[in-house]
N, C-alpha and C positions, 0 to 999 in steps of 0.2 A: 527668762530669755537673756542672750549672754548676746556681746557683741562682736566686731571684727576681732582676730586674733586670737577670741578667747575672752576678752574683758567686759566687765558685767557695762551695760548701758546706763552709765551714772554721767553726769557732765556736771560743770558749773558754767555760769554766764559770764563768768572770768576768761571762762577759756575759749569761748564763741569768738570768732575776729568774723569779718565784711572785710573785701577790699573792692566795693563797686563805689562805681565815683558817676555813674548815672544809674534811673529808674532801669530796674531791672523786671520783666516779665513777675517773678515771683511776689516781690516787692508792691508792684501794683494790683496783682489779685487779693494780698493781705493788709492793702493800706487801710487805714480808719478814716482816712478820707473820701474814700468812697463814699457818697450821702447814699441812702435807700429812700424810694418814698415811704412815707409812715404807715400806708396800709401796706406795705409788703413785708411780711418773715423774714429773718433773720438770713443773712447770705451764707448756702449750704454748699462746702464744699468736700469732695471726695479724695484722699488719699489713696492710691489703689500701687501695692507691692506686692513682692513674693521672695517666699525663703524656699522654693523645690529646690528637691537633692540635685537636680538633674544642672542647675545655676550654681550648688555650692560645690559640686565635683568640677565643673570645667573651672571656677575659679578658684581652684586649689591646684587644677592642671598647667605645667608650664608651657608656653608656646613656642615651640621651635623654628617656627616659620614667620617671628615677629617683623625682619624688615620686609619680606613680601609685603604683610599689610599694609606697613609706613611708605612703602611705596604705591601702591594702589589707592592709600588715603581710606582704608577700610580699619574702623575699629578691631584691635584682635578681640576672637572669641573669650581669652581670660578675664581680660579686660571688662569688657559689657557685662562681663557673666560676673565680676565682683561690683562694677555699676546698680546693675539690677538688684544684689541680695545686699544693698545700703540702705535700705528703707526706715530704718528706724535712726538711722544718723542722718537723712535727711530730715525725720520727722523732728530730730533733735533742732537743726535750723532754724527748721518752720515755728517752733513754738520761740527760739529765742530772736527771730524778725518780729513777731508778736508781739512781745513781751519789751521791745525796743519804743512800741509808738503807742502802748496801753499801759492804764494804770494797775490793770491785774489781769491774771488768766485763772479759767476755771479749768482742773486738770483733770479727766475721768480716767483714773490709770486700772488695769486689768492683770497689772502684772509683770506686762511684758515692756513697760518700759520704766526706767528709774530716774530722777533728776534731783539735782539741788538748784535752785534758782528761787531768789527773793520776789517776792510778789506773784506767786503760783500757787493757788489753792486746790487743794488736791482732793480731790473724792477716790478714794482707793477701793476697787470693789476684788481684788486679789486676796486681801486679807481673808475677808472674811465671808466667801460669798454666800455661805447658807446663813449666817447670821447665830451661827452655834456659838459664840464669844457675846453675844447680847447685841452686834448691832445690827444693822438693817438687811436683809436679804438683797441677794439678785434675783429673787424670785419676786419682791413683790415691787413692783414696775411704777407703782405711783406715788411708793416711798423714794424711790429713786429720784422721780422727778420734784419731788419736793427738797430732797436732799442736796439735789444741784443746784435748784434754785436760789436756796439759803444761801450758798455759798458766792454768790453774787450779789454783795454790800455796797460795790460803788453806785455814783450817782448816773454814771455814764453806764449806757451798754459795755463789755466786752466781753473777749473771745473765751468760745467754750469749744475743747478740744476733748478726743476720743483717741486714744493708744488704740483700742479694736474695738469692734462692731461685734467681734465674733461672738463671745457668753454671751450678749445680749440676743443676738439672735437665737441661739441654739437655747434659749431658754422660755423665749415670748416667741420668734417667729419673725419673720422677717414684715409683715402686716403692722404685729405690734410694736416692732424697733421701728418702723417710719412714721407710725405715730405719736410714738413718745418723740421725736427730732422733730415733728410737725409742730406739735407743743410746747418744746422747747423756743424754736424759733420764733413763736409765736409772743411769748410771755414779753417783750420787751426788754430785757436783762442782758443779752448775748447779741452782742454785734454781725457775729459770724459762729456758724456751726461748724468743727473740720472733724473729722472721721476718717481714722487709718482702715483699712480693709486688706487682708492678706487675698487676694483673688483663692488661691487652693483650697479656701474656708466657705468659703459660698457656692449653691449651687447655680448654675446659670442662669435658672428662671431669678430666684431673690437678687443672684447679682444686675441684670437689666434692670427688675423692678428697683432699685436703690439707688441707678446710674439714672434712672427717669424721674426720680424725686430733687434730684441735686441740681444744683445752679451751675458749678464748675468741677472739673474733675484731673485731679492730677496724675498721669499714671507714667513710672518708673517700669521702662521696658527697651531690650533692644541696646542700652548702654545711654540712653537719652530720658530727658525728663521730661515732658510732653504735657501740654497745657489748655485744656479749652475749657473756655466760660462763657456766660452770658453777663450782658451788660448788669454792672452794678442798679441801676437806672430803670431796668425794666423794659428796656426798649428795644428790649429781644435782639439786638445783633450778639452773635457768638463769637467768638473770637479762638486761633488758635495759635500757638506760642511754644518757643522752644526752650527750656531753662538749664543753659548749660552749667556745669558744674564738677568740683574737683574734691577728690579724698584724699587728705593728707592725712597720713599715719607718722609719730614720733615716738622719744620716750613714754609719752602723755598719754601717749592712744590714739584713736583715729575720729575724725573729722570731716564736715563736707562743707568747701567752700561753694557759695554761687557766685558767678562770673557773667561779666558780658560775652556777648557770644565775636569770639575772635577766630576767622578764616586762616588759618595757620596753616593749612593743606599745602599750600604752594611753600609756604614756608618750609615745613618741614620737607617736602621732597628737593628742595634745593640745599637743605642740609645734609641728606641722605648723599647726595651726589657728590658734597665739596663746592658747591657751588655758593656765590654771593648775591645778595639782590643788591639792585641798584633803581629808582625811582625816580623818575622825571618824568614830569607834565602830566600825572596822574598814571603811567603807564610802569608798570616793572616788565626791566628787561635783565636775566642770567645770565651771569657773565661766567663762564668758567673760572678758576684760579688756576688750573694751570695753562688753560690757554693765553692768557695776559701776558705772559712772556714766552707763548711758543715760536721757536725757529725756525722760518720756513724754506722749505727744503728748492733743492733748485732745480728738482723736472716741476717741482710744484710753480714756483716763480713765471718757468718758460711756460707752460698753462693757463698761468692767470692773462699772461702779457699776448698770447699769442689768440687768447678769445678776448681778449680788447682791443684787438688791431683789427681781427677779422670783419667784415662787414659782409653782410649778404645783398643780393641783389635786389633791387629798387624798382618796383611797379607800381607804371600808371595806368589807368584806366578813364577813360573818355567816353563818355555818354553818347556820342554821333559817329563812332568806331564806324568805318564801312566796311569794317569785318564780323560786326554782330548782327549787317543787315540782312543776311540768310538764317538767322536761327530764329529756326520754326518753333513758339514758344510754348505752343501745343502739344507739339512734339520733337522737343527737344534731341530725341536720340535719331531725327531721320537724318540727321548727316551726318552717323558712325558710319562706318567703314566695316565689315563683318568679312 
């Protein structure tokens, strides 16, 4: 599996930057502060992306109609549609926000995605999955779980993460992959379960069923990162959240920053126009630039002065009128005239 551009999905933790300077939505679904109570499993959450053709063609298409968009405040289709097929460089994030507030991560890689990062222990089942090289099958599911187990030495729980779901299904069933994750969570070991999922790889039924096991579910759709959980706590409120976020491509290769989520809609259409904002008393008001110094013209002048002079005529109305003592208020219209 290769990444934007063309370049293979490698990172280092060197090159991960954060610029949030408050609790970010993502940040609090992956905190280790979350307490669990001790009878409850390990906090399961779902990654859910897509790589269809139908996402990788519009964002390879360019858009000709881009300031309509920036003026309607609508995401352009290229845009969303390269949002959407970033799933694995978001997933790049998630493990190094992980990896920022735990002393290890256990890594289940299938392949599809590659890293260097210190303190990441890897269970690689790409290599070798029939186990024709001598080691463990993906076939036999209890080796599996013994296998990740192992690889969980510290004294504290931490996170156990999943590149894809997919071989694992298509090999045991979707029955026996939420049991093996049942058991996992269960063991004590794993703080939090997270599991990437390509939607196009699952059939609808096993997808629901997988979406009904999990505790929180993050899914990348539409050009937005979309966020609902349930309480860390057990105390069943659900919560939904939006995780805004930016892909920066360089020499280096490409990236996804997470961000607070900033109303920039007025912004940028005041940019679009030439316009400046200006901010008092909590209120912005548009001012033109070239209006600031416009000249105003003199039928315009004789206009302005000539509806400030004007006055209209002045009514009063008196409650004992002896000329409202005839209206019949039953029937108002009997003293028309026809």
């Amino acid at each position: 599996m290769r990444g934007l551009k063309g370049t293979p999905n490698t990172f280092s933790a060197n090159k991960m930057t954060r610029t949030a300077t408050t609790t970010l939505p993502i940040d609090h679904l992956l905190s280790n502060k979350n307490q669990r109570p001790v009878h409850f499993p390990s906090y399961f959450i779902i990654f859910q992306h897509s790589l269809r053709l139908e996402l990788r063609l519009t964002s390879a298409t360019p858009n000709k109609s881009s300031d309509l968009y920036k003026s309607a405040g609508v995401t352009e289709p290229q845009v969303a549609s390269q949002r959407d097929i970033s799933g694995f460089l978001i997933l790049k994030e998630i493990i190094s926000t992980l990896r920022h507030g735990n002393e290890s991560i256990v890594f289940v890689t299938t392949g599809a995605l590659c890293f260097e990062m210190d303190g990441v222990k890897i269970v690689d089942l790409g290599r070798d999955p029939l186990g024709w090289e001598g080691g463990f099958s993906l076939n036999d599911l209890e080796g599996l779980m013994q296998k990740i187990e192992q690889m969980s030495t510290s004294q504290r729980p931490v996170p156990l993460v999943f590149d894809s779901l997919a071989p694992i299904i298509e090999a045991h069933g979707i029955e026996q992959t939420i049991t093996l994750l049942a058991c996992l969570r269960r063991t004590g070991k794993f703080s939090s379960v997270i599991a990437a999922v390509l939607q196009e790889m699952l059939h609808p039924h096993d997808h629901r069923l997988l979406e009904d096991s999990s505790d929180a579910i993050i899914t990348l759709e539409d050009g937005m990162m979309q966020i609902v959980g349930k309480s860390h706590r057990g105390t069943g409120k659900v919560t939904k959240e939006i995780q805004p976020f930016r892909i920066i491509s360089d020499e280096k290769g490409s990236r996804v920053v997470f961000h607070v989520q900033i109303n920039d809609k007025l912004e940028d259409k005041a940019n679009s126009l030439g316009t400046e904002k200006k901010v008092t008393d909590g209120h912005i008001d548009l001012l033109s630039k070239r209006g600031t110094n416009r000249i105003t013209l003199k039928h315009e002048e004789g206009e302005r002065n000539f509806s400030a002079e004007r006055k209209g005529p002045r009514i009063f109305l008196q409650d004992d009128d002896p000329e409202f003592d005839d209206l019949d208020e039953e029937d108002p219209d009997d003293d028309l005239d026809i």
